[in-house]
C-alpha positions as CSV (number, residue, x, y, z in Angstrom):
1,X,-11.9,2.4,17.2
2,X,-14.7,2.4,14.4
3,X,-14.1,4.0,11.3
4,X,-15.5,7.3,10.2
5,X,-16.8,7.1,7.0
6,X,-15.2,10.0,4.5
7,X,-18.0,9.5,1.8
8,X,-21.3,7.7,0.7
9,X,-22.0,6.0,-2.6
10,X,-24.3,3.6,-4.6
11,X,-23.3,0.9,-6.0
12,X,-25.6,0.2,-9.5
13,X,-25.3,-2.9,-11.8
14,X,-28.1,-3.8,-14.0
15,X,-31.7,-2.9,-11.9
16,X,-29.9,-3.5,-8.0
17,X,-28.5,-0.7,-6.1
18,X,-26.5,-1.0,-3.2
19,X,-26.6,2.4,-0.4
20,X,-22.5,2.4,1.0
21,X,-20.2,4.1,2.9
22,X,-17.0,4.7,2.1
23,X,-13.5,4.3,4.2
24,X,-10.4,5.6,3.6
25,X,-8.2,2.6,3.8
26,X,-4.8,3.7,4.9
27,X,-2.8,6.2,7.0
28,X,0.3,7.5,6.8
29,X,3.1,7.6,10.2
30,X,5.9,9.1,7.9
31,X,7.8,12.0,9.6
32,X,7.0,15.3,8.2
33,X,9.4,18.7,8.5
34,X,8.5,22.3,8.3
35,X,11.1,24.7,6.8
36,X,12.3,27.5,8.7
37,X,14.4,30.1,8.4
38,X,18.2,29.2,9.5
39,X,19.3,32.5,11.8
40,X,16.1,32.8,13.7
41,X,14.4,29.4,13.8
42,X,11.3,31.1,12.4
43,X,8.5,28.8,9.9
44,X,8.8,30.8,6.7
45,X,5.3,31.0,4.8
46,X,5.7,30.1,0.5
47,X,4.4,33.2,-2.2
48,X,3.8,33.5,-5.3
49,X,6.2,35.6,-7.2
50,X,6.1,36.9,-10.3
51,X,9.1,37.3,-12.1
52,X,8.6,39.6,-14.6
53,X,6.8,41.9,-12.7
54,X,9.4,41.2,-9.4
55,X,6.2,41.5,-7.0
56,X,4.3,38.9,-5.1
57,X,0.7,37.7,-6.4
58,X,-2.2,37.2,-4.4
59,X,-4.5,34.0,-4.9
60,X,-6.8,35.5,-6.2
61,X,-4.8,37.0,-9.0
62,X,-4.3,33.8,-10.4
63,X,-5.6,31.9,-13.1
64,X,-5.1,28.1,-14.4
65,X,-2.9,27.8,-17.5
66,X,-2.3,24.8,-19.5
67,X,1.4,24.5,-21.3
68,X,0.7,23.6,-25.1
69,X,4.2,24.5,-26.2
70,X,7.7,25.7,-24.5
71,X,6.5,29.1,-22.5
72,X,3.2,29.6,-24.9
73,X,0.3,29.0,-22.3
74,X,-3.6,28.7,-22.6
75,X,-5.8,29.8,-19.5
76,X,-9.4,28.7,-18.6
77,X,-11.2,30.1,-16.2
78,X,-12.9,28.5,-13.1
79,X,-16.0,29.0,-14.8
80,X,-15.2,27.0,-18.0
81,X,-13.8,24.1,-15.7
82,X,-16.7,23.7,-13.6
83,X,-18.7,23.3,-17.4
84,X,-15.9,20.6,-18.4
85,X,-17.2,18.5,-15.7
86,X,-19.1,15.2,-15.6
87,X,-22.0,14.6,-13.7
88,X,-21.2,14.6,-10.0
89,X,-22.8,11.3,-9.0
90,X,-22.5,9.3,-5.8
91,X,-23.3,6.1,-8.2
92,X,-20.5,3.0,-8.6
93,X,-21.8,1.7,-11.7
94,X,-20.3,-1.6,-12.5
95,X,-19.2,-2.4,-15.9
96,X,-18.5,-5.9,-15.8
97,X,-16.9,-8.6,-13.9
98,X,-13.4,-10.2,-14.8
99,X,-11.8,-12.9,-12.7
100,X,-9.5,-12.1,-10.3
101,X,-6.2,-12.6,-12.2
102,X,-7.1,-10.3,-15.2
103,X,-6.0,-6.9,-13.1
104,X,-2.2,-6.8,-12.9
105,X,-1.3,-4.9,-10.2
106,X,0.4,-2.1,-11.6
107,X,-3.0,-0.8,-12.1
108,X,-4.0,-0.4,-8.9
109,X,-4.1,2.9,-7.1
110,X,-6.0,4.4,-3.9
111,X,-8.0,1.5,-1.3
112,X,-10.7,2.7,-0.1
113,X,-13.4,0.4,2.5
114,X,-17.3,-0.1,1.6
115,X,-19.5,-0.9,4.3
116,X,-23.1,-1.3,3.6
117,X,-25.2,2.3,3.9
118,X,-29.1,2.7,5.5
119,X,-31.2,-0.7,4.5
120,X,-28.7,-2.2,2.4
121,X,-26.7,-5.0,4.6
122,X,-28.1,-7.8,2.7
123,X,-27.8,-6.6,-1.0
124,X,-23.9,-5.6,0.2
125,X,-23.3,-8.9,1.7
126,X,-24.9,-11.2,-0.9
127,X,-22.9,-9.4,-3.8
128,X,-19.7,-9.8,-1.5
129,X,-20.1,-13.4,-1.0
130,X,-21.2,-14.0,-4.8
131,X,-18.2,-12.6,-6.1
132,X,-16.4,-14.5,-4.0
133,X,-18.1,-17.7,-5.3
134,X,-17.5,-17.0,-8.3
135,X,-13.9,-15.4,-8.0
136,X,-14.8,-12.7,-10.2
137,X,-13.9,-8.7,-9.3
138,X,-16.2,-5.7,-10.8
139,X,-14.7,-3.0,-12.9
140,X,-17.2,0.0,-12.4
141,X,-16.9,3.9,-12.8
142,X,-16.8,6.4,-9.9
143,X,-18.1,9.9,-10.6
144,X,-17.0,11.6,-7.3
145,X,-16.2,15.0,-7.9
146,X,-17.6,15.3,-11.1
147,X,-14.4,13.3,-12.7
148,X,-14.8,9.5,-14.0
149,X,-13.0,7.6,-12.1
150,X,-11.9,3.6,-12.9
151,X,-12.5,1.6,-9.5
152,X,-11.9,-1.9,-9.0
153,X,-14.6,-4.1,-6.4
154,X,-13.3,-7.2,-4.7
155,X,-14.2,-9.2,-1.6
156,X,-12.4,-8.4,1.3
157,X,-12.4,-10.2,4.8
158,X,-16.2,-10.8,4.4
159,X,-16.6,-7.3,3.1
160,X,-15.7,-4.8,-0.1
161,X,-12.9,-2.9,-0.8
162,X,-12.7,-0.5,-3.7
163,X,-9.0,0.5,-5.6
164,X,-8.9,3.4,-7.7
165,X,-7.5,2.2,-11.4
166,X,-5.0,3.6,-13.4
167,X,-6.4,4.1,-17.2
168,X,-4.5,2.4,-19.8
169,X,-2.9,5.4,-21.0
170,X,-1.2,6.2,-17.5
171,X,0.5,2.9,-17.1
172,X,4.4,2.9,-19.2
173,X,5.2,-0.1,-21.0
174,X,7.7,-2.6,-19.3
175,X,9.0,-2.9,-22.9
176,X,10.1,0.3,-22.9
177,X,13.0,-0.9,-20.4
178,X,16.0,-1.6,-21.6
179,X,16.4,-5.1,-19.7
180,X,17.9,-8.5,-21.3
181,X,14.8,-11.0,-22.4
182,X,17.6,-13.6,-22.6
183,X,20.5,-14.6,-20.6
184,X,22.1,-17.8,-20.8
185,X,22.2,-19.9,-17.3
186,X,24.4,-22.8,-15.5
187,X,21.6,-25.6,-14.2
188,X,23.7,-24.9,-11.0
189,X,22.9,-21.4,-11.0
190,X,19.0,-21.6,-11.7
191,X,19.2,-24.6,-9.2
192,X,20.8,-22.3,-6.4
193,X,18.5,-19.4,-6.8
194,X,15.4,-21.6,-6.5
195,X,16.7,-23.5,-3.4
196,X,17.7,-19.3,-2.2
197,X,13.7,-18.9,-3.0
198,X,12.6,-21.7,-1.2
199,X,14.3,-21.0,2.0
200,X,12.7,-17.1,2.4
201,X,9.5,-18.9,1.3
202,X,6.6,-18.4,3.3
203,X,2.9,-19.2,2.9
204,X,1.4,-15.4,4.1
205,X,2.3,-12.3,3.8
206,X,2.1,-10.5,7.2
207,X,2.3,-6.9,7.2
208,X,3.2,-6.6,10.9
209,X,6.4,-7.8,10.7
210,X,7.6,-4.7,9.1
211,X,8.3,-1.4,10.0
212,X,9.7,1.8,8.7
213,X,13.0,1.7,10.3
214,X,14.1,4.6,8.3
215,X,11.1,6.6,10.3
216,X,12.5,5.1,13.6
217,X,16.2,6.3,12.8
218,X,14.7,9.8,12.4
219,X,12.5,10.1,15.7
220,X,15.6,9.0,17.4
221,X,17.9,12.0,15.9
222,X,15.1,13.7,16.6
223,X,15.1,12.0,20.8
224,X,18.5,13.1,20.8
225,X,18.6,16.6,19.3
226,X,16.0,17.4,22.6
227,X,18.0,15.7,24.8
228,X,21.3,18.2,23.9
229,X,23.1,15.3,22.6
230,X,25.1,14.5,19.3
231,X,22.9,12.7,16.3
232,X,24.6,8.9,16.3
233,X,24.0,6.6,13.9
234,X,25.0,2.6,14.1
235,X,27.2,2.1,11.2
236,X,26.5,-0.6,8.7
237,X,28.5,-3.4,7.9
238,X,29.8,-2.7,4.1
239,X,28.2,-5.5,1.4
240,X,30.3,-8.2,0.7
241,X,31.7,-7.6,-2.7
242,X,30.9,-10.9,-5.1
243,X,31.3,-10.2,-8.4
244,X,30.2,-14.2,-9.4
245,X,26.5,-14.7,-9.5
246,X,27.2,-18.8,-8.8
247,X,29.2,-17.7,-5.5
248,X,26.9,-14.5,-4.3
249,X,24.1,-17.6,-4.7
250,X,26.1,-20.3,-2.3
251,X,26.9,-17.5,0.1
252,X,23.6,-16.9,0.2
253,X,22.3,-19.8,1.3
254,X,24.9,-20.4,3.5
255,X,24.1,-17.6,5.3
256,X,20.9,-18.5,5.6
257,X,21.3,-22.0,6.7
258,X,23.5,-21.1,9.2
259,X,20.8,-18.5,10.6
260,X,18.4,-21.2,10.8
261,X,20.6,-23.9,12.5
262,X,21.5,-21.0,15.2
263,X,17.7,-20.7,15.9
264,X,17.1,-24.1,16.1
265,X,20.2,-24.6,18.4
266,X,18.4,-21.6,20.8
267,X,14.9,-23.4,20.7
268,X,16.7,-26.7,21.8
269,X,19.1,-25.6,24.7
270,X,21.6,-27.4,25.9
271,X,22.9,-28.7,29.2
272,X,25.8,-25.9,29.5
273,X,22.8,-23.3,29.1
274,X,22.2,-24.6,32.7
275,X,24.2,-21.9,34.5
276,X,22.1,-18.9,33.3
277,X,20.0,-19.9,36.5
278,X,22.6,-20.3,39.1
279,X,25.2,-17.3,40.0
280,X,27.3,-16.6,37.4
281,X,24.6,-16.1,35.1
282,X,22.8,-14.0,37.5
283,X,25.5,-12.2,38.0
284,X,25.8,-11.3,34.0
285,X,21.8,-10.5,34.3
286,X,22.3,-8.3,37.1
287,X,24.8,-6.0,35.3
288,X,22.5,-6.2,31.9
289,X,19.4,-5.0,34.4
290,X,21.6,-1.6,35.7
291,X,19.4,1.3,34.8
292,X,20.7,3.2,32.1
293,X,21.0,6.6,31.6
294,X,18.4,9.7,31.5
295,X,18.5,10.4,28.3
296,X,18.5,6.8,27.1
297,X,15.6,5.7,29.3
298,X,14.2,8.8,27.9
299,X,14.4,7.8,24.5
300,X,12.9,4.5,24.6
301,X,10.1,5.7,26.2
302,X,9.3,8.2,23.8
303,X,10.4,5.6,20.7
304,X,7.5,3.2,22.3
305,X,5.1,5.8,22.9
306,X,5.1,6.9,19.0
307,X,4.1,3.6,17.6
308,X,0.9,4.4,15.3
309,X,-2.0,4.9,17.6
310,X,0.2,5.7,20.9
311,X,0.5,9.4,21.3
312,X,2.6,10.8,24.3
313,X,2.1,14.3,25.4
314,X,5.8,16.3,25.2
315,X,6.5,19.8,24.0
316,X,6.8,18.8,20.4
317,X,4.3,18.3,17.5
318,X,4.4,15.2,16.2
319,X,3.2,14.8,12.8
320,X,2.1,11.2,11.1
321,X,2.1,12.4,7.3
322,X,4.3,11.7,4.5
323,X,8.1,11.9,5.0
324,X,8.9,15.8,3.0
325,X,9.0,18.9,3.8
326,X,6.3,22.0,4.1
327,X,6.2,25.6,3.9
């Protein structure tokens, strides 16, 4: 399904300007709660209360106050706000162009799409392929909303994508943690942990391989709270306790190897693995194939049906926000 675009813009550097739209990049599946009131099951609504005065304030009775010191508080009104503003442009003005491994990414913040807006497909698509030539990305400033916003511009599959920046100023210091910047190592220690790196390597990162399981574990309580039944919960196994980083390393890797040799022994077969197509086999598939219960059929149909862009019509809401609660 096409994207909807949330916003338009214009990207400006020296005399070109570019007409785009922008995308909101991501979405959120996280499980959201309401709070309700315990005896009556009842969503209780939040108020402002005042407590010197012990009575509830209206919106409208409030004003915006900035904490200089403990308790002591400076208000400005709406009005003197809106004066504090930039100028609400639609304009991306880039600043200059840095190569791509200047940005760390600490700095990076919100992704957002451009697509090219009315009459501008060819100035978006030759700065996108430029920049890619030359492996530089654009620093620019954003003033949506009539506050300056950092943005970063880099090619993405063929297009643009734009990250909102963190300012200097925002981003803590790593020396600030109190880590060691020297530790002395065994050659058989350093040699361990690389070959340990070497065997999780891979040459892409795919995103699909992941999930939020911790998402999945909740829609299931929540499965089994509707079905009447008790929350259960797998256990998991306890971590093995290894207090020496040489052993915790060879452990490692034997784990690994021996995860990898039980794969390979799968792919490969074997002449024993014959019988899985005469009777006894079929026997063991035939008792694996019995339908299983209600409420577990139930449950597995509802876990499929609430992968991102499935809905399934039941007689709850289901919510795709940020894990938290709500008034």
């Amino acid at each position: 399904m096409a994207l909807r675009a949330n916003a338009s813009g214009t990207i400006s550097f020296g005399l070109v300007t570019i007409p785009v739209k922008i995308y909101t990049a991501t979405t959120s599946h996280r499980v959201s709660f309401h709070m309700l009131h315990e005896k009556c099951g009842t969503r209780v609504h939040m108020q402002y209360v005042c407590p010197t005065d012990e009575e509830v304030v209206s919106r409208k009775e409030l004003v915006r106050g900035f904490e200089h010191a403990k308790d002591q508080f400076v208000t400005l009104t709406e009005k003197e706000l809106k004066q504090l503003e930039g100028e609400r442009s639609d304009r991306i003005d880039i600043l200059e162009f840095v190569p791509e491994s200047a940005v760390d990414f600490t700095y990076f913040s919100d992704t957002h799409y451009l697509g090219p807006g009315k009459g501008g497909d060819r100035a978006y698509l030759l700065l996108a392929q430029a920049m890619t030539r030359t492996e530089r990305l654009a620093i620019g400033r954003y003033g949506a909303r009539g506050q300056d916003q950092l943005v970063l511009l880099r090619p993405y599959e063929g297009g643009l994508a734009m990250h909102k920046l963190h300012y200097a100023d925002e981003v803590r210091s790593m020396s600030d943690v109190d880590y060691p910047r020297k530790v002395p190592f065994k050659q058989a220690e350093m040699d361990l942990a690389e070959r340990l790196i070497d065997q999780l390597a891979v040459d892409s990162f795919d995103p699909g391989r992941y999930h939020d399981e911790y998402r999945d574990r909740v829609l299931e309580a929540v499965d089994q709270k509707i079905a009447g039944e008790e929350v259960t919960v797998a256990p998991e196994a306890p971590p093995a306790k290894i207090v020496d980083l040489f052993e915790a390393l060879k452990r490692s890797l034997s784990d690994k190897s021996a995860g990898k040799a039980a794969r390979g022994k799968t792919k490969r077969g074997s002449s024993k693995d014959t019988r899985e197509s005469t009777g006894e086999a079929a026997s063991e598939n035939t008792k694996k194939a019995r339908p299983r219960s209600t409420a577990v059929a139930h449950r597995t149909h509802a876990k499929a049906a609430r992968r991102p862009g499935v809905h399934k019509t039941t007689g709850r809401r289901r919510s795709t926000s940020r894990t938290g609660t709500s008034g």
